[in-house]
FIKOL-743242 format. One record per residue: x, y, z of N, C-alpha, C in turn; residue number from 1. Coordinates in steps of 0.05 Angstrom, whole numbers, plus 32768, in hexadecimal, padded with zeros to 4 digits. Layout:
FIKOL-743242
SITE n_xx n_yy n_zz ca_xx ca_yy ca_zz c_xx c_yy c_zz vextor
SITE    X    Y    Z     X     Y     Z    X    Y    Z    NUM
...
//
This chain:
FIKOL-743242
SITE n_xx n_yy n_zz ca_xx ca_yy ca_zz c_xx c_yy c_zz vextor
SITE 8011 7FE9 8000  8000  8000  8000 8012 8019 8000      1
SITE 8008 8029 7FEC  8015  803C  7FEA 800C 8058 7FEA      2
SITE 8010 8072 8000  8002  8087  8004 800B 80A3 8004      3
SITE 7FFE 80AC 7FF0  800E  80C9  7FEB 7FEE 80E2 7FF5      4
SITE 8000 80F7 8009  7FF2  8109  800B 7FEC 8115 7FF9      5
SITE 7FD5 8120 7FEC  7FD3  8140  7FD7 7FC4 8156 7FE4      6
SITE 7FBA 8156 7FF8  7FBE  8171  800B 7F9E 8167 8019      7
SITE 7F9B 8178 8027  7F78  817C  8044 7F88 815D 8042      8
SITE 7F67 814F 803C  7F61  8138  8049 7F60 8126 802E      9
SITE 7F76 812D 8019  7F6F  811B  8002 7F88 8109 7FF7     10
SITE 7F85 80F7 7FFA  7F9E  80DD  7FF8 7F9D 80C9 7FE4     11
SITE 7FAF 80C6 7FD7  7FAC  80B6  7FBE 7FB7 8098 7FCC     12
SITE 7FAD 8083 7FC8  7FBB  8069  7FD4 7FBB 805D 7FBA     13
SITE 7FD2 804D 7FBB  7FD5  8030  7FA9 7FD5 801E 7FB1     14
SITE 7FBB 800B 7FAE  7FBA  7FEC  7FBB 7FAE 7FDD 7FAB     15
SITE 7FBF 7FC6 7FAB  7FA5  7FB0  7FA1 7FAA 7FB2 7F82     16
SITE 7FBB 7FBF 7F78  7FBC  7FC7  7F54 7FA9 7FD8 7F5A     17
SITE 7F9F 7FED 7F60  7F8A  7FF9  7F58 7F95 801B 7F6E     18
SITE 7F88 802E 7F64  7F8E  804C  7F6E 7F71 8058 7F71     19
SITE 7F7A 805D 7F91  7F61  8065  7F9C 7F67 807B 7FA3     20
SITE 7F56 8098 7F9A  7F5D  80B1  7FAA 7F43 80B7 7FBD     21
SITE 7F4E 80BA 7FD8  7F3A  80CA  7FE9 7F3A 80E2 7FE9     22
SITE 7F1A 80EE 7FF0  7F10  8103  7FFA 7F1F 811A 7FE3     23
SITE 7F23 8116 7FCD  7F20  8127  7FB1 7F1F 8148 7FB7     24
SITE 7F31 8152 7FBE  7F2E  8174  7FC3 7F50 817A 7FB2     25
SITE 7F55 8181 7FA0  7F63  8193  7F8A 7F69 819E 7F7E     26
SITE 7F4B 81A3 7F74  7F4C  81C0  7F67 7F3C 81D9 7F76     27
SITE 7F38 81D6 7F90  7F3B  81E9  7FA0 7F4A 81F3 7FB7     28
SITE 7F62 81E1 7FB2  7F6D  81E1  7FC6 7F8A 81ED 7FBB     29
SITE 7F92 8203 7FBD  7FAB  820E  7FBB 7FBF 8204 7FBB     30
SITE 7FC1 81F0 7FD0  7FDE  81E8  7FDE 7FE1 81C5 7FCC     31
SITE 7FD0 81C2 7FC1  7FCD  81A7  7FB6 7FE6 81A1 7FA4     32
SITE 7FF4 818D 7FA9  800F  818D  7F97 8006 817E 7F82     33
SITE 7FF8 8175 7F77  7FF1  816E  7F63 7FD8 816D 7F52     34
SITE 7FD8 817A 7F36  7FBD  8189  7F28 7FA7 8171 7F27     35
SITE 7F8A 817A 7F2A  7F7B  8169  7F20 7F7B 8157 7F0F     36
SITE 7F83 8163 7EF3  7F81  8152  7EE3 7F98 813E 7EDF     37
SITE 7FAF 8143 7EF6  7FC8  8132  7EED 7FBA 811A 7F03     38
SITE 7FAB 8115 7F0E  7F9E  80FD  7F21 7F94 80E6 7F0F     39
SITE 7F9D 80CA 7F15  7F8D  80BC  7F09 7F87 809C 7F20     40
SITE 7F70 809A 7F17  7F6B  8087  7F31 7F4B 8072 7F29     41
SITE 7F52 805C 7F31  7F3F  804C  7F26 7F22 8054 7F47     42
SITE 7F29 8056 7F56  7F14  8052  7F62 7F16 8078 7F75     43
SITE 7EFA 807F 7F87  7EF7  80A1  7F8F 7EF0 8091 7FA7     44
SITE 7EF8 8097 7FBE  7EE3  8093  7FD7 7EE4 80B0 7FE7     45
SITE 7EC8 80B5 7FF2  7EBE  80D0  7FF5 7EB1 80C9 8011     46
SITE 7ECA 80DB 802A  7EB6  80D5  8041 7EA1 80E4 8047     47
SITE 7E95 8103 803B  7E86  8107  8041 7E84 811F 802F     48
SITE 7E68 812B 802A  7E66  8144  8014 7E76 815A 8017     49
SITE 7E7F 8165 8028  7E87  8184  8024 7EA0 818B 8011     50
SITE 7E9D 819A 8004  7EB1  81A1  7FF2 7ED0 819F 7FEF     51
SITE 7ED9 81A6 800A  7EEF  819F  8004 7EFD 8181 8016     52
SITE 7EE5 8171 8009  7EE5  8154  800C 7EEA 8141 7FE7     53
SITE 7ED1 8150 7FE2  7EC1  814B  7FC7 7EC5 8156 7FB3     54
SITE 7EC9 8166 7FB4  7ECE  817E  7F9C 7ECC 8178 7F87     55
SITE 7EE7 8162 7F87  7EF0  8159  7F63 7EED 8136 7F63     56
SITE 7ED1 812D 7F73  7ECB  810E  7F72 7EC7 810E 7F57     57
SITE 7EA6 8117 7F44  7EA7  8113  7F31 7EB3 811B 7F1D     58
SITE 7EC3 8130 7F17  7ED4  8138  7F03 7EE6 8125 7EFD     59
SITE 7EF5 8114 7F1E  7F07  8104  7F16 7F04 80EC 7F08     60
SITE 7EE8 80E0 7F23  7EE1  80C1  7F1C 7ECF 80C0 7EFD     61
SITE 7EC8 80D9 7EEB  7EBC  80DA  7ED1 7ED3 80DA 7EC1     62
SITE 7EEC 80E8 7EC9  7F04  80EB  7EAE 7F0D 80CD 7EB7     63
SITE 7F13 80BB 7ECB  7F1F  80AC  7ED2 7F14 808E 7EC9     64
SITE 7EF9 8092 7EC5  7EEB  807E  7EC0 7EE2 8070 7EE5     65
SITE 7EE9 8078 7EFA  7EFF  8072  7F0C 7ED7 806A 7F1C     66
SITE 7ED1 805B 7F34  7EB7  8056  7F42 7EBE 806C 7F62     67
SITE 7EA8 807B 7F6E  7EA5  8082  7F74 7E97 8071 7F89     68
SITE 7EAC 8075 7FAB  7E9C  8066  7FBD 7E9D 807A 7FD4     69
SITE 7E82 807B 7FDD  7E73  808C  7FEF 7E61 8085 7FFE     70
SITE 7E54 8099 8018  7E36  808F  8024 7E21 808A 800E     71
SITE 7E0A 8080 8014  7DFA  807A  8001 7DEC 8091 7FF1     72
SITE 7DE5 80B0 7FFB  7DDF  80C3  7FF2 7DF6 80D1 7FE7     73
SITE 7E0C 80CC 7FEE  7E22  80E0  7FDC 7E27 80D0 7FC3     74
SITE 7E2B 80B5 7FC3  7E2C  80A8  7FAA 7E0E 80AB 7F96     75
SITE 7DFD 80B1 7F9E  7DEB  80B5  7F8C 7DE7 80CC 7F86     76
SITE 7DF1 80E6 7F98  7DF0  8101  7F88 7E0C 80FF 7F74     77
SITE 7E21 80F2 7F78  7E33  80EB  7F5F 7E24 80DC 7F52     78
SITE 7E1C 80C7 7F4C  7E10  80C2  7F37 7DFE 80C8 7F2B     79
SITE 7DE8 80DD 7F2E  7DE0  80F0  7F23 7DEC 80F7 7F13     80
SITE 7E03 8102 7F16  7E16  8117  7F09 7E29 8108 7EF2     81
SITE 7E26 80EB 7EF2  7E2F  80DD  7EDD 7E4C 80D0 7EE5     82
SITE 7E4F 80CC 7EFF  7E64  80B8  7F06 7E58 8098 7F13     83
SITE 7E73 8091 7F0F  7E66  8076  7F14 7E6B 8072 7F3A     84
SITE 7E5A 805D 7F42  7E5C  8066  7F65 7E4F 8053 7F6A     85
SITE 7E58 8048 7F88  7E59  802F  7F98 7E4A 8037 7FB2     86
SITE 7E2C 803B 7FB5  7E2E  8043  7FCD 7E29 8030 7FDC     87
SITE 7E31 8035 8001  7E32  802D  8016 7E26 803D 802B     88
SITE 7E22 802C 8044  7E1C  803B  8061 7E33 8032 8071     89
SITE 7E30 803E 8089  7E43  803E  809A 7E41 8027 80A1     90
SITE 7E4F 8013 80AB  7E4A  7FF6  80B8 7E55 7FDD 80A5     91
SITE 7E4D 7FEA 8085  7E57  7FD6  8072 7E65 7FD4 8063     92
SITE 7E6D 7FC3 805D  7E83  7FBB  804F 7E87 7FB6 8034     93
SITE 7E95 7FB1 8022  7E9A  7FA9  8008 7EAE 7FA0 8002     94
SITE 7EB5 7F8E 7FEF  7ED3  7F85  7FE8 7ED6 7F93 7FC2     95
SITE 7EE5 7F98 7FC5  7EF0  7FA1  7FA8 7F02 7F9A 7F9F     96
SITE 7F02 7F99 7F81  7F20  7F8C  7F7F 7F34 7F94 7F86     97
SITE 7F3C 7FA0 7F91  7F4E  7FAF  7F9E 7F54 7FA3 7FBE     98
SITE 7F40 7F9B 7FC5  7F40  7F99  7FE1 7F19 7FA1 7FEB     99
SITE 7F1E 7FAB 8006  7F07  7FB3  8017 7F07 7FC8 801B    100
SITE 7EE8 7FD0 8022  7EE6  7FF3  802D 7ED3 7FED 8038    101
SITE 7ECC 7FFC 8057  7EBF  7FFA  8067 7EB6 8010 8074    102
SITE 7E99 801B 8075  7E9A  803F  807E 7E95 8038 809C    103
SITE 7EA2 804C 80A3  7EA6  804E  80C7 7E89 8061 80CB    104
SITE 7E86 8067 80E6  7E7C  807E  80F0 7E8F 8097 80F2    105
SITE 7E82 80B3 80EA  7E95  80C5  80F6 7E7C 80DE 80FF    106
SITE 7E88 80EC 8108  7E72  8104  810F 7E7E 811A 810A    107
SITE 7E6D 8122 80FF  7E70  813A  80E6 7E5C 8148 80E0    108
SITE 7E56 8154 80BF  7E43  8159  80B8 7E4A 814A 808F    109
SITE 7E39 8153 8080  7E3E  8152  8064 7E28 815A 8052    110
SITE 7E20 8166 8047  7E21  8178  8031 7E2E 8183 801D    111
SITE 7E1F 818E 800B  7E35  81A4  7FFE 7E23 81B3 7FF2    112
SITE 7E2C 81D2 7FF1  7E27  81E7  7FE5 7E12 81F6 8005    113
SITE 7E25 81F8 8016  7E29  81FB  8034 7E1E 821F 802C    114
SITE 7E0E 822A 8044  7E05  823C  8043 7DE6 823D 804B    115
SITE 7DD2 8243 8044  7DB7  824E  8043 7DA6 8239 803C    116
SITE 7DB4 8223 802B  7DA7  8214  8019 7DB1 81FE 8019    117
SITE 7DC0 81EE 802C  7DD7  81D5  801F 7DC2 81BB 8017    118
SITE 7DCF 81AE 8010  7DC7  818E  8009 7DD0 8182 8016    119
SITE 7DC4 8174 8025  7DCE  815E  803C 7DD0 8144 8024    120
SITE 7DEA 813B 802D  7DF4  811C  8020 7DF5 8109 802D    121
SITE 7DE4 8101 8044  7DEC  80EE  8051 7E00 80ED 806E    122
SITE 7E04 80DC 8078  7E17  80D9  808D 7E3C 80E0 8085    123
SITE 7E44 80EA 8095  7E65  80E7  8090 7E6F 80CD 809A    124
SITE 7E87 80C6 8088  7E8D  80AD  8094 7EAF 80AF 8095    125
SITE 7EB9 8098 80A5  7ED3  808F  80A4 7ED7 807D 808F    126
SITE 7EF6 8078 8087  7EF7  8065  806D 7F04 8050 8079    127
SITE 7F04 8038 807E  7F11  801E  807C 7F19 8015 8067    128
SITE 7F2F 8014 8061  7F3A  8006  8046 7F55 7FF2 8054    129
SITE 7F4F 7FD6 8043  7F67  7FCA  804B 7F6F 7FBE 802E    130
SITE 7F7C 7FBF 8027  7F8B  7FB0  800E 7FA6 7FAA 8019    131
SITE 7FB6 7F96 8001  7FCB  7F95  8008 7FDB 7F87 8023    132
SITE 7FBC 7F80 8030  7FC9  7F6F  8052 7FC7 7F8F 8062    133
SITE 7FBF 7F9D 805E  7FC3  7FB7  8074 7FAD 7FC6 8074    134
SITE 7FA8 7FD7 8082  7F94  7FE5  8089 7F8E 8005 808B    135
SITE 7F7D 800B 8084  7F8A  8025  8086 7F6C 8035 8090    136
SITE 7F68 804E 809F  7F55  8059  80AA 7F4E 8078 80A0    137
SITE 7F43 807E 8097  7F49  8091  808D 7F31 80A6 8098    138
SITE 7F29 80B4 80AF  7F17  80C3  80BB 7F02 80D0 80B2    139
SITE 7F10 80E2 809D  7F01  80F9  808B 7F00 810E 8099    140
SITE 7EEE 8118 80A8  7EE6  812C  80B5 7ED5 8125 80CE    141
SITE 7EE1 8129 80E8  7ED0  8111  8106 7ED6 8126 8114    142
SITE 7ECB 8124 8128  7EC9  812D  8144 7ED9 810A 814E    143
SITE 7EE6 8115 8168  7EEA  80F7  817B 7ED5 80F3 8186    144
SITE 7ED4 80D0 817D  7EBF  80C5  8189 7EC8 80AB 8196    145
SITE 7EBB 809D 81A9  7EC5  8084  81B3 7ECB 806A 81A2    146
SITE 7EB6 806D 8190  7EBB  8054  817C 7ED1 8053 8174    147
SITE 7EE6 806B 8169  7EFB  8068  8168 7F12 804B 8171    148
SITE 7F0D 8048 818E  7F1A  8032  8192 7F18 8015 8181    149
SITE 7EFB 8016 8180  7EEF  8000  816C 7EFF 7FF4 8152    150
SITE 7F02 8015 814B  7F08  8019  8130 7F29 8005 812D    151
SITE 7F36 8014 8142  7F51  800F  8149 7F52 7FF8 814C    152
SITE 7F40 7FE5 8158  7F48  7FCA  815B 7F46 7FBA 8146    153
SITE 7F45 7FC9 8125  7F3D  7FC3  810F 7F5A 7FB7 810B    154
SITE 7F70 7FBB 8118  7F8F  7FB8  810A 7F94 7FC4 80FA    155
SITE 7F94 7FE8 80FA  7F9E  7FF8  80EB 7FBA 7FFD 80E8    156
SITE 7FBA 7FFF 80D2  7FDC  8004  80C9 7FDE 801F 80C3    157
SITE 7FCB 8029 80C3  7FCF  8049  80B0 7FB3 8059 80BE    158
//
């Protein structure tokens, strides 16, 4: 497994033959060392709506050909929009060829287009991904909560 920062909360991993980028924020993000369009990645996982989570899910996972995995309301307002998307709830699981993903609890909020008017997307979640024999946790956006320990007794590596 292999993991490169690209700035906030958005991480490209290599596992499993397959490239997974989380939480997709690049082209609003200043500090991002690497341009949108230079990203390529077969699979998007999205812990929760707000923008500079999401930003660039479908732009990427549409130029990428790439599936889009999310809570069950955020993957369906991306697929609306013409990406392809895997949704889930918190609790379950999936195997991919790549490996597994599993959404945690987190506490948060999620929407987007925040203001007067937002769209609620569903729950925020944590990401479980293990490929490769390892594990990896990936928060998103949480308050501390106790389950946490839970989480931890998952045998996280990352």
């Amino acid at each position: 497994m292999r993991i490169t920062f690209l700035g906030h909360s958005c991480f490209l991993v290599e596992a499993g033959g397959s490239r997974l980028l989380l939480d997709p924020n690049l082209s609003e993000n200043p500090q991002a060392p690497i341009r949108l369009e230079a990203v390529n990645c077969d699979y998007v996982l999205v812990s929760h709506g707000h923008e500079d989570h999401s930003c660039d899910a479908v732009a990427i996972a549409r130029r990428c050909n790439a599936t889009i995995i999310a809570n069950y309301e955020l993957a369906e307002y991306f697929a609306a929009q013409g990406a392809k998307a895997h949704p889930m709830n918190p609790g379950g699981g999936h195997a991919f060829p790549f490996g597994r993903v599993k959404l945690t609890l987190a506490h948060h909020t999620s929407s987007v287009r925040a203001g007067l008017n937002p769209v609620y997307l569903g729950v925020p979640c944590g990401l479980l991904v293990q490929a490769d024999g390892r594990t990896l946790y990936h928060a998103g956006d949480t308050a501390l909560f106790l389950d946490m320990q839970l989480i931890g007794r998952a045998g996280l590596d990352v």
